[in-house]
N, C-alpha and C positions, 0 to 999 in steps of 0.2 A: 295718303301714306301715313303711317305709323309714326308716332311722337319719337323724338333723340330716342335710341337705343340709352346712350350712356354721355357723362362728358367728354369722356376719352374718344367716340365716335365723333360728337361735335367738335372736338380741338383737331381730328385727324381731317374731318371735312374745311375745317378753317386753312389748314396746312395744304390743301389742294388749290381752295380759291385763292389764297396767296403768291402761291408759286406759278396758278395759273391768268391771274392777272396781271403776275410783275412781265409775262411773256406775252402780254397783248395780245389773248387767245378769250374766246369766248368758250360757255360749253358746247356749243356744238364743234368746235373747229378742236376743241380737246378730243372730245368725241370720236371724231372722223380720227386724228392723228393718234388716238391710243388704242379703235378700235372698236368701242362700249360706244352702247347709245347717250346722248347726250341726255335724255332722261335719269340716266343713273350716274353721270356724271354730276346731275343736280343732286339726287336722294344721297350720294356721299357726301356732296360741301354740305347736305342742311343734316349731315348727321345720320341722317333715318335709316339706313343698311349701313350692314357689316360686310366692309369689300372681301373677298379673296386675297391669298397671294397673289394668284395668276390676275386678278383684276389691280392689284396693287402695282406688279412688274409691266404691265400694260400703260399706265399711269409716267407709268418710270418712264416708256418711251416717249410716249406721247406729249410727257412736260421738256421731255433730252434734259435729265438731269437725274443723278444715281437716286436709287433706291433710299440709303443714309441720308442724303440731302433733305430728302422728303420726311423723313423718320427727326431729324433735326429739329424740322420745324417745327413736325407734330409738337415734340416734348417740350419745347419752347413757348407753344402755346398750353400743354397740360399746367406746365409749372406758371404761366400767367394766371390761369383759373384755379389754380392752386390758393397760388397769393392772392387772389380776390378775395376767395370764401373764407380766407383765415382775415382777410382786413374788415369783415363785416360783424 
């Protein structure tokens, strides 16, 4: 697979294995419950593709947690690598 798209990709893939680890789910069992092969439920947490909507709204069910929720974390983690690269 293809290197990080962007960091914005990487902080959105951080935002999924968070939310989907805090639910004691693997990616396959993410997978199965959002519908996406568990292969591409990896290439989003390591970054490497740019989901869809519809692969994003699928995610949505799959973690049973709003859409915003996820969008939260994202920005949460941007604004952490944010403040990294300025404290360097």
């Amino acid at each position: 697979m293809a290197a990080p798209i962007s960091p914005e990709h990487r902080a959105l893939g951080r935002a999924v294995r968070e939310l989907r680890v805090r639910r004691g789910l693997s990616q396959e069992q993410l997978g199965m419950a959002s519908e996406i092969h568990r292969n591409y439920v990896g290439a989003i947490e390591r970054g490497e593709i740019n989901p869809t909507f519809r692969v994003l709204l699928k995610l949505e069910r799959g973690l049973d947690l709003s859409l915003s929720r996820l969008l939260e974390v994202y920005e949460r983690n941007v604004e952490e690598m944010t403040d990294q690269r300025g404290a360097t």
